[in-house]
VODRENLO-371562 format. One record per residue: residue in one letter; chain; x, y, z of N, C-alpha, C in turn. Coordinates in steps of 0.05 Angstrom, whole numbers, plus 32768, in hexadecimal, padded with zeros to 4 digits. Layout:
N
{type=A	mol=A	n.east=X	n.north=Y	n.up=Z	ca.east=X	ca.north=Y	ca.up=Z	c.east=X	c.north=Y	c.up=Z}
...
This chain:
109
{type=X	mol=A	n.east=82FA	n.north=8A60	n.up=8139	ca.east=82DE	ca.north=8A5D	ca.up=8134	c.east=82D9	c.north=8A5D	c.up=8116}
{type=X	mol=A	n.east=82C7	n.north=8A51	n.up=8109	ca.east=82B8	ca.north=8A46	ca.up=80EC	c.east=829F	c.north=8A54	c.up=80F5}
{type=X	mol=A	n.east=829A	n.north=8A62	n.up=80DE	ca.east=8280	ca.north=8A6B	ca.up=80D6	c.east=8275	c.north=8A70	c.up=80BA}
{type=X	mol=A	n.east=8264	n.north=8A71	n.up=80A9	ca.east=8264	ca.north=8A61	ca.up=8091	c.east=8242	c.north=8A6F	c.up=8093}
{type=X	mol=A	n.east=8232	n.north=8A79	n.up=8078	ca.east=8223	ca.north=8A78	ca.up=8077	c.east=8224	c.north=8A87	c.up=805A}
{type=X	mol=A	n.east=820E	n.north=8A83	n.up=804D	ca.east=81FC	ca.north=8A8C	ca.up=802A	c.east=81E6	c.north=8A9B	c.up=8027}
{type=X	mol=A	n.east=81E6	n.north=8AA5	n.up=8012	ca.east=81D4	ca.north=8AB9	ca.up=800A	c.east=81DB	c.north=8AB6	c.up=7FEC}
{type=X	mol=A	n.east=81BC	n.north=8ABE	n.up=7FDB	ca.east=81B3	ca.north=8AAD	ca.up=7FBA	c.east=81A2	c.north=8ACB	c.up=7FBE}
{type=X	mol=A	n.east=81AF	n.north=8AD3	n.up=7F9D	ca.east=8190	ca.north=8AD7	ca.up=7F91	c.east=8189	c.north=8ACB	c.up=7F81}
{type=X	mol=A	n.east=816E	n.north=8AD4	n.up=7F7C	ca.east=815D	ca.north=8AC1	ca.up=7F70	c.east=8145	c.north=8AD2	c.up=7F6C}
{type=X	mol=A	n.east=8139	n.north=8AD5	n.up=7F56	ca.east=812B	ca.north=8AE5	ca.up=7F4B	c.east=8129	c.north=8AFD	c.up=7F47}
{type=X	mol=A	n.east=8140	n.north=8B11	n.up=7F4E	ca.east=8146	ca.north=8B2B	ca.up=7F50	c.east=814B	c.north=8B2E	c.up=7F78}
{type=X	mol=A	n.east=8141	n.north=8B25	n.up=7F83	ca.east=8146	ca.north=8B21	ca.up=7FA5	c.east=8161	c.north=8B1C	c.up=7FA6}
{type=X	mol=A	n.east=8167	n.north=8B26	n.up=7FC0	ca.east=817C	ca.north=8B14	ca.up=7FCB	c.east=8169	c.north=8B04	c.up=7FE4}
{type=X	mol=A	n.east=8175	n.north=8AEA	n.up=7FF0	ca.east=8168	ca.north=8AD5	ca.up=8000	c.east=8186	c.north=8ACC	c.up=8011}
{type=X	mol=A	n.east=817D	n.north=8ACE	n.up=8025	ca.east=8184	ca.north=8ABC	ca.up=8038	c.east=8185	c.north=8A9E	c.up=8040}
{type=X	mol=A	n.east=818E	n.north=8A8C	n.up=8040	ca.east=818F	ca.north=8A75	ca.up=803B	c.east=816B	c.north=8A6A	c.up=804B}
{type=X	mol=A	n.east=816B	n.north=8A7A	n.up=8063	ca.east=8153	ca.north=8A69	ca.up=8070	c.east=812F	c.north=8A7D	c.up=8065}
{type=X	mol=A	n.east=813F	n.north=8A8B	n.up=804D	ca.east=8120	ca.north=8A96	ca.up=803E	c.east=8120	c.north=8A8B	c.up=8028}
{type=X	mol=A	n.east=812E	n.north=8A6F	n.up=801F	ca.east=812F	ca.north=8A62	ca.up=8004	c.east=8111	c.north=8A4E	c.up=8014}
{type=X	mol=A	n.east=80FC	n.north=8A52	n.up=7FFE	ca.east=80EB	ca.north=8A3E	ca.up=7FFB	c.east=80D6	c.north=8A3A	c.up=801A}
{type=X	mol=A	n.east=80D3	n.north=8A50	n.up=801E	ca.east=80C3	ca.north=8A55	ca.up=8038	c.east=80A7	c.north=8A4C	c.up=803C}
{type=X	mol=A	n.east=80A8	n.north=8A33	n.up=8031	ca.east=8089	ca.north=8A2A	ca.up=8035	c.east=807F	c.north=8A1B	c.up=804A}
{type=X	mol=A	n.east=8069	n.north=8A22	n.up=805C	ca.east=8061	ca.north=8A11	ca.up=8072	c.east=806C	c.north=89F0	c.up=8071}
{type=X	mol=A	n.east=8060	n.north=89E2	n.up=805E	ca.east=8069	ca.north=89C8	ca.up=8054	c.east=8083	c.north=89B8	c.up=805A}
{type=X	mol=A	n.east=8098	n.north=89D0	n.up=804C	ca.east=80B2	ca.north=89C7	ca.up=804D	c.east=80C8	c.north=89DB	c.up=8061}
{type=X	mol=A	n.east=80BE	n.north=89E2	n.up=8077	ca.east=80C8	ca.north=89EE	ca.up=8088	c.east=80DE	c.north=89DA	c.up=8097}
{type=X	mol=A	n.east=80D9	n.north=89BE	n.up=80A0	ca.east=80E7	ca.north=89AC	ca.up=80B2	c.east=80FC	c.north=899E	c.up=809D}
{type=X	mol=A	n.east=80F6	n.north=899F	n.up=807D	ca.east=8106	ca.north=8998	ca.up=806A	c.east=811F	c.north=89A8	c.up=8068}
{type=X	mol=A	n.east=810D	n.north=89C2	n.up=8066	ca.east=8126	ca.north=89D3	ca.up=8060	c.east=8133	c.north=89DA	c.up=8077}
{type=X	mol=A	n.east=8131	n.north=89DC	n.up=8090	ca.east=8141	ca.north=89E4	ca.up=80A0	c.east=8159	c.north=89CA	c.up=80A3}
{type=X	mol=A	n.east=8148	n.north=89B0	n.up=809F	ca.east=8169	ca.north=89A1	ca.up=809B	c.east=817C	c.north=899D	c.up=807F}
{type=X	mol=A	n.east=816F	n.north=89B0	n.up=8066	ca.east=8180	ca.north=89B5	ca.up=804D	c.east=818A	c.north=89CD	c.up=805F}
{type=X	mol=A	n.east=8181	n.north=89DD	n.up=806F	ca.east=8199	ca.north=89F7	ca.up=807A	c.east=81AD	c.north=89E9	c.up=8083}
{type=X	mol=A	n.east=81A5	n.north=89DC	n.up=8099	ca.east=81BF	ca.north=89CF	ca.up=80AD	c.east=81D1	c.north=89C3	c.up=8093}
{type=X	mol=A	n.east=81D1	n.north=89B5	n.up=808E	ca.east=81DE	ca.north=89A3	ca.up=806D	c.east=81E5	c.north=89BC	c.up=8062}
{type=X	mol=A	n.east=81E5	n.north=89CB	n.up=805A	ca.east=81F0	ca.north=89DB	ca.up=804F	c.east=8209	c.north=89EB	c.up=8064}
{type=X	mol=A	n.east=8206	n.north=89F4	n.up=8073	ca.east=8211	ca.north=8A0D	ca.up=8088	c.east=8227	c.north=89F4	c.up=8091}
{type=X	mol=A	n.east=8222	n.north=89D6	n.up=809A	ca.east=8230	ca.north=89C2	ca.up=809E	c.east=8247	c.north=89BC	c.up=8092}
{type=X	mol=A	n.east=8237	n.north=89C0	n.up=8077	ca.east=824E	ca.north=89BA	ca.up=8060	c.east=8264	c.north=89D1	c.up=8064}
{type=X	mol=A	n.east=8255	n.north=89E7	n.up=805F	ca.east=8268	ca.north=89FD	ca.up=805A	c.east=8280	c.north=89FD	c.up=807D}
{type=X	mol=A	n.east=8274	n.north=89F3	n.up=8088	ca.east=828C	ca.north=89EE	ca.up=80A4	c.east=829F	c.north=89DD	c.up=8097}
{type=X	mol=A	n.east=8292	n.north=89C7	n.up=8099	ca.east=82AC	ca.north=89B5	ca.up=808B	c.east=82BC	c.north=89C2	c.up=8077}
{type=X	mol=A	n.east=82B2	n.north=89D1	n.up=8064	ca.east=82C1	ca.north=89D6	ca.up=804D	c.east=82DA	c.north=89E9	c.up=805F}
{type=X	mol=A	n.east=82D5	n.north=89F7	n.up=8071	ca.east=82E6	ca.north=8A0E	ca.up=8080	c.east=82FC	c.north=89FC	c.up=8094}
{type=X	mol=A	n.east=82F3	n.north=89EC	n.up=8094	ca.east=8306	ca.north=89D5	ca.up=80AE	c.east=8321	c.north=89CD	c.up=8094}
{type=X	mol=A	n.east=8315	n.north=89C5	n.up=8080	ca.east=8325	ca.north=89BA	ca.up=8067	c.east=8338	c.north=89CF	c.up=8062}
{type=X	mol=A	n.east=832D	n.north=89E5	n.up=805B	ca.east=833D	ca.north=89F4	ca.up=8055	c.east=8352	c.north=8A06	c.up=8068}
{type=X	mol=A	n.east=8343	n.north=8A02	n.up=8079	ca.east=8357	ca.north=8A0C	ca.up=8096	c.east=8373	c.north=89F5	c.up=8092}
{type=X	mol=A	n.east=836A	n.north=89DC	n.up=8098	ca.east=837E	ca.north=89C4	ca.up=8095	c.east=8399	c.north=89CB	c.up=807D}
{type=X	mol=A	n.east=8387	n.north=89D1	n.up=8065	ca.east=839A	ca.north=89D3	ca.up=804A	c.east=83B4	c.north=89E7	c.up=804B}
{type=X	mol=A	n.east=83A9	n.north=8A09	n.up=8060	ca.east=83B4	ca.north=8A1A	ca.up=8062	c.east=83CB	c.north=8A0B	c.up=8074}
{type=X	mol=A	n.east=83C9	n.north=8A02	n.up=8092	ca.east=83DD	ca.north=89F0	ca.up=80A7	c.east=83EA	c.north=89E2	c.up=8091}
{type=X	mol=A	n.east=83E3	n.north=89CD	n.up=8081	ca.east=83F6	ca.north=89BF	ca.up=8072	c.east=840F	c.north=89D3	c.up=8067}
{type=X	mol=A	n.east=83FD	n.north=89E7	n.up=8056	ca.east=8410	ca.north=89F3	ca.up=803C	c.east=841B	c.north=8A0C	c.up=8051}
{type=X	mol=A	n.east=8415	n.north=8A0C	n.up=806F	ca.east=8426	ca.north=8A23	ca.up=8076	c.east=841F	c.north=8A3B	c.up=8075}
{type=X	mol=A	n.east=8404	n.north=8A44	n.up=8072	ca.east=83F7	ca.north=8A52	ca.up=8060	c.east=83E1	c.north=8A5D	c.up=8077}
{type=X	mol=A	n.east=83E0	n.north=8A79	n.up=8081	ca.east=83C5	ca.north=8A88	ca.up=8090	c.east=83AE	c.north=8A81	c.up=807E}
{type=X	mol=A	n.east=839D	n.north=8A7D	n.up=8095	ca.east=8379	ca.north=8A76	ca.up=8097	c.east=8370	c.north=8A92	c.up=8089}
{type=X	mol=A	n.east=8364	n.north=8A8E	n.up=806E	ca.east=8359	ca.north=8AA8	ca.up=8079	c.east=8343	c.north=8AB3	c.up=8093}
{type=X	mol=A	n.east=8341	n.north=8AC3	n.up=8095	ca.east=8331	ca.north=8AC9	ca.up=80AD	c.east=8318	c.north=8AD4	c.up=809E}
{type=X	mol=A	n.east=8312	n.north=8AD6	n.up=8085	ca.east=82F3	ca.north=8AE5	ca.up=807B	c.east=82F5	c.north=8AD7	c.up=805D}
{type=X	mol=A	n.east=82EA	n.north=8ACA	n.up=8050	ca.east=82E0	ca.north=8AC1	ca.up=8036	c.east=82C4	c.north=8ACC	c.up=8032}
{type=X	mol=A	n.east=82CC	n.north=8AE4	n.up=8017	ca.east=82AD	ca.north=8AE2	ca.up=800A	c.east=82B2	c.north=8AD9	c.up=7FEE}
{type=X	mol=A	n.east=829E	n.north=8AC2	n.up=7FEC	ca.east=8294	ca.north=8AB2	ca.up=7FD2	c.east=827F	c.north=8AC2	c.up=7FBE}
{type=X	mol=A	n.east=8283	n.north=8AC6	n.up=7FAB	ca.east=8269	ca.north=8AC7	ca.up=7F98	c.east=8274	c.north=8ABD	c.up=7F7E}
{type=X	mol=A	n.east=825C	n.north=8AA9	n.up=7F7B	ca.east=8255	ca.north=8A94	ca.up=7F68	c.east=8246	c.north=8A97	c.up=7F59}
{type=X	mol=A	n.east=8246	n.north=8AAA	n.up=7F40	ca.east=8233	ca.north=8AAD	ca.up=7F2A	c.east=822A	c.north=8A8F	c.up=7F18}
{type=X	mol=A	n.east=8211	n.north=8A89	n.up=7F18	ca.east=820C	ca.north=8A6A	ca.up=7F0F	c.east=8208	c.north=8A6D	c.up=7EF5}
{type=X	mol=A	n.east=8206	n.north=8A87	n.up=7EE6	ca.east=81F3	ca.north=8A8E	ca.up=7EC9	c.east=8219	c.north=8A91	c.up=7EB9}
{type=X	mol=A	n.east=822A	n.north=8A98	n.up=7ECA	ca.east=8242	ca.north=8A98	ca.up=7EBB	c.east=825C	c.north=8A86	c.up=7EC1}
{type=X	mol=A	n.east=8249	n.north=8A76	n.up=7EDD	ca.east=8258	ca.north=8A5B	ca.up=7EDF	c.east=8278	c.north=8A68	c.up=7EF2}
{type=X	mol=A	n.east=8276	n.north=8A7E	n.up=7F00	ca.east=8292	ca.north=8A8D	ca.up=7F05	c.east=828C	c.north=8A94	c.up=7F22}
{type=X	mol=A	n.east=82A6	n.north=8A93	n.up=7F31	ca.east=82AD	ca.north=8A93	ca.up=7F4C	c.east=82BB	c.north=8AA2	c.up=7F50}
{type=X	mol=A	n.east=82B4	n.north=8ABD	n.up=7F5B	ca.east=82CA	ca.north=8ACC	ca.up=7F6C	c.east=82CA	c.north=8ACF	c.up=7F89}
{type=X	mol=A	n.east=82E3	n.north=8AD4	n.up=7F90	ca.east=82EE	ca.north=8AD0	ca.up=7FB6	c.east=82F7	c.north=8AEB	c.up=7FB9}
{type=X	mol=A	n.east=82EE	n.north=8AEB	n.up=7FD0	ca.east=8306	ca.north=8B04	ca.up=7FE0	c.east=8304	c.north=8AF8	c.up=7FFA}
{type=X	mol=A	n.east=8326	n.north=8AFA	n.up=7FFC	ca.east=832C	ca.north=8AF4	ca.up=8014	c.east=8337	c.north=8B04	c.up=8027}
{type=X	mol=A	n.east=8334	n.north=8B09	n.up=8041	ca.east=8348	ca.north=8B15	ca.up=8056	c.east=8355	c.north=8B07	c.up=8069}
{type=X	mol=A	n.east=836C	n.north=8B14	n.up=8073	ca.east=837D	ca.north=8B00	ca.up=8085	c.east=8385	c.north=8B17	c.up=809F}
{type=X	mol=A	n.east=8373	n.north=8B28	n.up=80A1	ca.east=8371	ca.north=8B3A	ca.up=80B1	c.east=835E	c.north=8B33	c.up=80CE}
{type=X	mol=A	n.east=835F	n.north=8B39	n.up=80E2	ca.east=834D	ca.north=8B28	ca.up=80F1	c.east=832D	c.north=8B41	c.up=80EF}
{type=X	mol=A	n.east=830E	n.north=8B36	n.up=80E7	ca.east=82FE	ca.north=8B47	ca.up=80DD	c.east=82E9	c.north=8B43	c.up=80FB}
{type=X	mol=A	n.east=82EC	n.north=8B35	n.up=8106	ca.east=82D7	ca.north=8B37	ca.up=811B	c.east=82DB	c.north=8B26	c.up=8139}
{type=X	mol=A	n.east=82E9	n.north=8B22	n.up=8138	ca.east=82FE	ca.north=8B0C	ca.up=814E	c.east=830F	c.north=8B1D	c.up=815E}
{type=X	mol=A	n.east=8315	n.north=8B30	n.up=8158	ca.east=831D	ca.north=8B50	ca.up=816C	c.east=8308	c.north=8B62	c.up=817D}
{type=X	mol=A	n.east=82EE	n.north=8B5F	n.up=8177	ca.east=82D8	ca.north=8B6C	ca.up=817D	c.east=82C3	c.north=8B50	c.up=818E}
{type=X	mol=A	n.east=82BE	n.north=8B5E	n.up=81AC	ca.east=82B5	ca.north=8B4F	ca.up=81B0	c.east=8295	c.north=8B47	c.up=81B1}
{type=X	mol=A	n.east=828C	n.north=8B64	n.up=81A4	ca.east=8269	ca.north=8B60	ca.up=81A2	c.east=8269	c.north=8B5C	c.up=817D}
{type=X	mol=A	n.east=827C	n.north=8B51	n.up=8177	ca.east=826B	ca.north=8B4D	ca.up=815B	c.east=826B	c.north=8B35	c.up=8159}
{type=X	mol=A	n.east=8259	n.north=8B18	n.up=8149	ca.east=8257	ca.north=8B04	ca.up=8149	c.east=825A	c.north=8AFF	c.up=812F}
{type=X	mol=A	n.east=8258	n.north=8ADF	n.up=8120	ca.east=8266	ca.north=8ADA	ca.up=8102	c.east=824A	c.north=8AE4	c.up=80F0}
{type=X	mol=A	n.east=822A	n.north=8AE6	n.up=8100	ca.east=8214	ca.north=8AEF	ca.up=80F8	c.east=8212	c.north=8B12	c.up=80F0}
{type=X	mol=A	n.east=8224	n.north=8B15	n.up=8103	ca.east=821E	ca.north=8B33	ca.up=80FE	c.east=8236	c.north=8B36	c.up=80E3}
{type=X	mol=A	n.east=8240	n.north=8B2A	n.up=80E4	ca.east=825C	ca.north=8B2D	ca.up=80C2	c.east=824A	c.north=8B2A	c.up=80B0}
{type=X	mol=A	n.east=823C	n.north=8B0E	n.up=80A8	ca.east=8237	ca.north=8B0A	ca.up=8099	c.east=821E	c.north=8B1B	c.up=8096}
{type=X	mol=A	n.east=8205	n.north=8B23	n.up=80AF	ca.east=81F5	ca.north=8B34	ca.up=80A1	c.east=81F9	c.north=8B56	c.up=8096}
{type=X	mol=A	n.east=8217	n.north=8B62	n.up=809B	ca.east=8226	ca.north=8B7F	ca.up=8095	c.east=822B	c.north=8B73	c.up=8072}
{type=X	mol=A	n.east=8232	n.north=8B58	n.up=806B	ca.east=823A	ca.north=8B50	ca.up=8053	c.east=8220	c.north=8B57	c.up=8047}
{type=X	mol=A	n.east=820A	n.north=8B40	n.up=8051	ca.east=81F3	ca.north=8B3C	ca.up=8042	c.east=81E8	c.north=8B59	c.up=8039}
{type=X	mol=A	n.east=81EC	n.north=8B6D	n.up=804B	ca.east=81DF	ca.north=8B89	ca.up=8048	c.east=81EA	c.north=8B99	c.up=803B}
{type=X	mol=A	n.east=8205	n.north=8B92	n.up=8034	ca.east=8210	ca.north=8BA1	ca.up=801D	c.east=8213	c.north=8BA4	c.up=8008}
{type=X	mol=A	n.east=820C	n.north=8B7D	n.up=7FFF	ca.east=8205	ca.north=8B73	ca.up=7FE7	c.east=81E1	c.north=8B79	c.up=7FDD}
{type=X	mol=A	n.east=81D8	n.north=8B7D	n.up=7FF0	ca.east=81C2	ca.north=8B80	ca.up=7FEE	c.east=81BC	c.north=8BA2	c.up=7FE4}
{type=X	mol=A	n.east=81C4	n.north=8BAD	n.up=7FF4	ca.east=81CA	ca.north=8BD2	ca.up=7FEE	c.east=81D5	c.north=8BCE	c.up=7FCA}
{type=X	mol=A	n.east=81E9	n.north=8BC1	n.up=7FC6	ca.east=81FC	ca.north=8BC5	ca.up=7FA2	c.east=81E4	c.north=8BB8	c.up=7FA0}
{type=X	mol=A	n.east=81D3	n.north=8B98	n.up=7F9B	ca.east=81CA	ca.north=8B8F	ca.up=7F8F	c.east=81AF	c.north=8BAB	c.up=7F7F}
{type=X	mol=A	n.east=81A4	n.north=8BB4	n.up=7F95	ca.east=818B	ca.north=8BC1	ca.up=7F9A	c.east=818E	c.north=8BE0	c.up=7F8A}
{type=X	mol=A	n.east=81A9	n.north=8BE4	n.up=7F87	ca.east=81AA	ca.north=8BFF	ca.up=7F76	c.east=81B1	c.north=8C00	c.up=7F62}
């Protein structure tokens, strides 16, 4: 299973991809810049699944990205441990919102 989803701050907040730009107006806009986005980020995980099968190489099973834009810099952590695929009431929503809430907890103190 691929699961893939973002989170920005942006003005001292952290945001959720579907609280970027929440205006009546551009609600039907933006929900297809979500899909396009979350889309992308699938494909990007199919690619790189593929690269690992080539080079022989385990999937990881958890990528966290953060992309500082003000210093132009990308750090990863990865695991190759299985994080939610052993458990059968947790979903890839509930990962990423335990992530979001933790970054949010450091961001906030």
């Amino acid at each position: 299973m691929y699961a893939f989803d973002v989170f920005f701050s942006n003005e001292g907040k952290l945001l959720q991809l579907h609280q970027l730009n929440q205006s009546e107006k551009k609600i039907k806009e933006i929900k297809i810049q979500e899909f396009n986005v979350l889309d992308t980020g699938i494909k990007f995980l199919k690619q790189i699944h593929e690269l690992c099968k080539r080079f022989n190489h385990d999937m990881p099973t958890e990528m966290k990205l953060h992309y500082n834009v003000k210093e132009n810099n990308l750090k990863a952590k990865y695991k190759y441990k299985l994080v939610y695929s052993n458990d059968e009431t947790l979903l890839p929503d509930d990962i990423f919102d335990q992530w979001f809430n933790e970054v949010k907890k450091e961001y906030n103190s």
